[in-house]
N, C-alpha and C positions, 0 to 999 in steps of 0.2 A: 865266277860261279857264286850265287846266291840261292842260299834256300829261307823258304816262310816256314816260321816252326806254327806247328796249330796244334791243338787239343790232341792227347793220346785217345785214339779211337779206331776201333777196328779199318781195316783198309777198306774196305768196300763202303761205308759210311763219312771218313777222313774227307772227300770232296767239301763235302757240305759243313765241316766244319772250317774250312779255308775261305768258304764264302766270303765273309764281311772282312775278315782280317785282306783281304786278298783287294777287295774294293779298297779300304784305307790307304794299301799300300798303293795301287794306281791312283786314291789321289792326292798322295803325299808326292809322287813321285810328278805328275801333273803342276801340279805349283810349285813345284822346286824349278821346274823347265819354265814356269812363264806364263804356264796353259790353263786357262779355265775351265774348270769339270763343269761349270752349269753352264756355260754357252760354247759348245762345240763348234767348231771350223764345221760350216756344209750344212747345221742342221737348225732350222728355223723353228721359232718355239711360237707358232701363232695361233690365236680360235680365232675363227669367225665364228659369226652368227647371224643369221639371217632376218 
């Protein structure tokens, strides 16, 4: 069991304060495994231009 501790703030508001702590920690936990958060497994980072 793991809990993210985040800002004292009322409950209906609390989401929004977990936000960015809550990214960090996916991708702290992304590089510990190996994985890179800027090139995703499946997802193609291309522009064309015409």
């Amino acid at each position: 069991t793991a809990a993210l501790n985040g800002p004292d703030l009322p409950e209906w508001v609390a989401p929004l304060g977990l936000i960015v702590p809550g990214q960090l920690l996916t991708e702290a936990l992304a590089r510990r495994l190996g994985i890179d958060p800027d090139a995703p497994r499946g997802l193609n980072k291309v522009t064309q231009t015409d």
